[in-house]
Every structure is written in C-alpha cells, then in structure tokens.
KEGU-195981 format. One record per atom (N, C-alpha, C): residue in three letters; x, y negated, z. Coordinates in steps of 0.02 Angstrom, whole numbers, padded with zeros to 5 digits, always signed. Each point is the difference from the previous one (the first is absolute). Layout:
<kepas>
ALAXYZ...
</kepas>
This chain:
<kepas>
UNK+00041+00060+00000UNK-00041-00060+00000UNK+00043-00063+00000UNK+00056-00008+00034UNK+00042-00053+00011UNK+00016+00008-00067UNK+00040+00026-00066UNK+00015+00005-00056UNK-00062-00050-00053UNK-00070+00036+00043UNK-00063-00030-00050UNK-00003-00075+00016UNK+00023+00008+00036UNK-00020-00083+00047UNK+00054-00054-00049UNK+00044+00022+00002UNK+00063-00031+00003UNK+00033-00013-00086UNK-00055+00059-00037UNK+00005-00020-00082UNK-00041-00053-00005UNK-00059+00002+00025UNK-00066-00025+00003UNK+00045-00091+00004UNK-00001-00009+00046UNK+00032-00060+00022UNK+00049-00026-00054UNK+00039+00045-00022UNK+00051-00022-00064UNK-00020+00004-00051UNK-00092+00035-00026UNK-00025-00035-00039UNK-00020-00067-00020UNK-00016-00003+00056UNK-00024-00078+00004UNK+00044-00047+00004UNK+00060-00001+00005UNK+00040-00060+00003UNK+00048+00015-00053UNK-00011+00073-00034UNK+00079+00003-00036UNK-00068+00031-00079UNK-00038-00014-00011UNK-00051+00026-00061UNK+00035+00034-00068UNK+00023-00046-00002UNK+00053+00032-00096UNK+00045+00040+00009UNK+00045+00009+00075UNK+00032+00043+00002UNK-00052+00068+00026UNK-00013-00012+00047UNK-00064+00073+00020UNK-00029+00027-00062UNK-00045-00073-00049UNK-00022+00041-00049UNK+00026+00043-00038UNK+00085-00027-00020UNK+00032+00051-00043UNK+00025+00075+00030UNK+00012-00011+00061UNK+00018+00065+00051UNK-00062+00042+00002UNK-00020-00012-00012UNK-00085+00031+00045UNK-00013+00051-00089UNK-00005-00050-00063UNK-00011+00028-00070UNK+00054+00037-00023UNK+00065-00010+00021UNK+00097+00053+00010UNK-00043+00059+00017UNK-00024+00007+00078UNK+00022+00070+00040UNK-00087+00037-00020UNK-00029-00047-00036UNK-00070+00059-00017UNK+00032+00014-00054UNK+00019-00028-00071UNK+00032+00045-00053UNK+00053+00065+00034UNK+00028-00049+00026UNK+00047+00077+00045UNK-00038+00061+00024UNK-00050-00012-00002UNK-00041+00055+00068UNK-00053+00029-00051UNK+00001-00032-00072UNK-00055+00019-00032UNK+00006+00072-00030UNK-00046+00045-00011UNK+00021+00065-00020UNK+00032-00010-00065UNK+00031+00038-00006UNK+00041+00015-00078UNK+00017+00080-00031UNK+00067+00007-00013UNK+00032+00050+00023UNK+00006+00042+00064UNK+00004-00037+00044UNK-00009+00006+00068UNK-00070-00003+00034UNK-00035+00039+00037UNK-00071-00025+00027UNK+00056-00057+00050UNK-00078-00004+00038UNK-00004-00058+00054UNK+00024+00051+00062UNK-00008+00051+00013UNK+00003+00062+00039UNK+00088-00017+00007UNK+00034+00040-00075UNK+00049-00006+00020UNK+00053-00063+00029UNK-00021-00047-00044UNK+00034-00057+00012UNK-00014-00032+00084UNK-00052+00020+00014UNK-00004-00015+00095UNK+00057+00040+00040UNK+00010+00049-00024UNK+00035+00046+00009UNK+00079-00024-00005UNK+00004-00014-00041UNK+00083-00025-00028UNK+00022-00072+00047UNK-00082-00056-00006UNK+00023-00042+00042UNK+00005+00028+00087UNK-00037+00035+00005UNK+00006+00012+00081UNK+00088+00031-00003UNK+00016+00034-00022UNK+00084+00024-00008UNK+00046-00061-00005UNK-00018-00042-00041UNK+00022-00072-00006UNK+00010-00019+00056UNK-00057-00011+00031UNK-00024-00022+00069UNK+00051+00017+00059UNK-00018+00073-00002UNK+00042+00033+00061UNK+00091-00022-00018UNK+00017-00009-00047UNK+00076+00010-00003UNK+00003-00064-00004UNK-00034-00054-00009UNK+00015-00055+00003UNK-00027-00056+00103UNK-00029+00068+00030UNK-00007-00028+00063UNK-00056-00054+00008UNK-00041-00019-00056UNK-00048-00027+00007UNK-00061+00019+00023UNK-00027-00045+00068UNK-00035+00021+00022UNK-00054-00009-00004UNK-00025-00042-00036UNK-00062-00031-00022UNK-00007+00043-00060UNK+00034+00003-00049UNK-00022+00064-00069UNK-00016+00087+00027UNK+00042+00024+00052UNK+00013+00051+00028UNK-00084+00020+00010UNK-00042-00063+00065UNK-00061+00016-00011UNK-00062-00012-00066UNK+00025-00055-00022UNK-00023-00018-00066UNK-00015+00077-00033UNK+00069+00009-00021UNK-00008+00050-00050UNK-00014+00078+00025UNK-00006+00006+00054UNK-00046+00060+00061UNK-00065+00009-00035UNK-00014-00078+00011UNK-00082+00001+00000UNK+00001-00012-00085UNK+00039+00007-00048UNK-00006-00025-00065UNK+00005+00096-00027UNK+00031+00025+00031UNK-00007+00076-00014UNK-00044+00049+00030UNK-00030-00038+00049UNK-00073+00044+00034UNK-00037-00024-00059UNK-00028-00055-00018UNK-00046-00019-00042UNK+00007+00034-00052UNK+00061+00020-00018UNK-00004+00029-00081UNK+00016+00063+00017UNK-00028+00039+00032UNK-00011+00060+00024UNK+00063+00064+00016UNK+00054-00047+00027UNK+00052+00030+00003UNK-00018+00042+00088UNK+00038+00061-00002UNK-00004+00054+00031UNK+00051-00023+00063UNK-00004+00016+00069UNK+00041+00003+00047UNK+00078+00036-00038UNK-00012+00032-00024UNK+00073+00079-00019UNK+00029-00065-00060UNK-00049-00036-00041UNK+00043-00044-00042UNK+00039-00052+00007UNK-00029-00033+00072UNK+00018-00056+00022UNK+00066+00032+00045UNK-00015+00051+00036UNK+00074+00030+00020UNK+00059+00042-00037UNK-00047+00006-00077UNK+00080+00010-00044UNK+00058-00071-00013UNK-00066-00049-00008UNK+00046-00058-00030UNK+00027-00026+00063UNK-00003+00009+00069UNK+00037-00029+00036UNK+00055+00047-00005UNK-00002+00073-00011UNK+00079+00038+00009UNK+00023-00010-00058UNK-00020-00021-00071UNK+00020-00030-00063UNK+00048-00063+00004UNK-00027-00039+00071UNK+00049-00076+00016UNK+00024+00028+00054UNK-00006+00023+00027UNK+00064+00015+00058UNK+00056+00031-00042UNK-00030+00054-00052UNK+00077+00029-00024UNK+00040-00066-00059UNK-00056-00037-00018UNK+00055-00045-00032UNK+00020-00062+00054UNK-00013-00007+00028UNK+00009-00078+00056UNK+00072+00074+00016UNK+00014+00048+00050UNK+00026+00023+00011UNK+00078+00004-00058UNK-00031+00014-00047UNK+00050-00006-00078UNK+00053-00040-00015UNK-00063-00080+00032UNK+00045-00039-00040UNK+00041-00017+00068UNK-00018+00016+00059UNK+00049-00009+00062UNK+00066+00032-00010UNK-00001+00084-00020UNK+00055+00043-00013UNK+00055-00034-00045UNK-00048-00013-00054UNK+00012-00021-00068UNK+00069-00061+00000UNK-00033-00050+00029UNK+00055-00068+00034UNK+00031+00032+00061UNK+00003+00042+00042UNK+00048+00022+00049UNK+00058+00032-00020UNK-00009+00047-00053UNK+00061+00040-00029UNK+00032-00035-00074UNK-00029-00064-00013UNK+00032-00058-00048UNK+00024-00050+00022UNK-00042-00034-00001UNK+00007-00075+00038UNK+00055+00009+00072UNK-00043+00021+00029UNK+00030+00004+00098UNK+00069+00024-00017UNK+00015+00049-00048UNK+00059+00067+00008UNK+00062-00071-00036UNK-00013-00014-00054UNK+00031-00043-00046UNK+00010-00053+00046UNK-00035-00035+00023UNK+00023-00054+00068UNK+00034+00029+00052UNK+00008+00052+00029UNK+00044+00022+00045UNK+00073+00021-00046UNK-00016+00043-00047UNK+00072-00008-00037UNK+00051-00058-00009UNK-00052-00070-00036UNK+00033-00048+00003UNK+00023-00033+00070UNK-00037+00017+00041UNK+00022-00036+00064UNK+00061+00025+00011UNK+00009+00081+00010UNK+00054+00026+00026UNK+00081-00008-00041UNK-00013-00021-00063UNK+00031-00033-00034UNK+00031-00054+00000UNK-00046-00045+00029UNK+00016-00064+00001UNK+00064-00015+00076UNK-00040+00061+00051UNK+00055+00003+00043UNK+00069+00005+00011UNK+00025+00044-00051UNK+00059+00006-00014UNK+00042-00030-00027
</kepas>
C-alpha cells in the first residue's frame, strides 16, 4: 500500500513522467511471446536477486493473480538463489582471487 500511495502522489506532481512509466511497464507486462504468468514470474526472480522489497510483494501478488502455483513460485526463488549465488562464486574466484594476486604482488 505504501508503494500505491507513494506512485499515486508522484502522479500527480510528476504526470509526463508517471504517464510514460506507467505506458513502459504495461507494454512490458503485456502478453506476447511470453504470457503475463511467466513474465510475473521472471520479475519476482528479478525482484528477489535484486532485494527489492516492494516488487518482491508486488510481484507475489502479480503471480497469484496469474495463477501461478506455490511449487512455481518456489522454483523461481531456487532459480535466483542459484544465480544470485553464481554470480557471488563467479566474482569471488575472478575478481577477489585477481585482487589478492595483485596485492601480494604489489608487496614485494
């Protein structure tokens, strides 16, 4: 509700930008290739790996509506844990490893 409140309010003072955001994320959301099903789906994964907490429930209640299953909504959270997890590994054994090389380098 604080989210509804709080666009609501930035309609009204911010109009041309809301309007164009508001006409963006329905083409985004519109079925295509993709139903509406899945794409709630993809954003709630979005959601979770991006820590947002306002989409997290958003897009809960955006995948109950489009008739997504308890077992679906708990694949796509182990779908973002294994990549949020990924890209942690991912930059630990590159990034982190390559900065400690150079460091220990630099020591000598």
């Amino acid at each position: 509700m604080d989210y509804k409140t709080g666009l609501h309010e930035f309609e009204q003072k911010m109009p041309h930008i809301a309007d164009k955001y508001n006409e963006f994320t329905a083409a985004c959301f519109k079925e295509g290739e993709l139903d509406q099903k899945q794409k709630q789906l993809i954003a709630l994964g979005i959601s979770i790996y991006s820590q947002d907490e306002y989409c997290i429930v958003y897009h809960t209640k955006g995948c109950m509506d489009q008739g997504c299953t308890e077992k679906e909504i708990l694949e796509t959270i182990g779908v973002t844990a294994a990549f949020g997890g990924g890209a942690a590994i991912s930059q630990s054994v590159t990034l982190v490893q390559d900065t400690l090389d150079e460091l220990k380098q630099m020591k000598h």
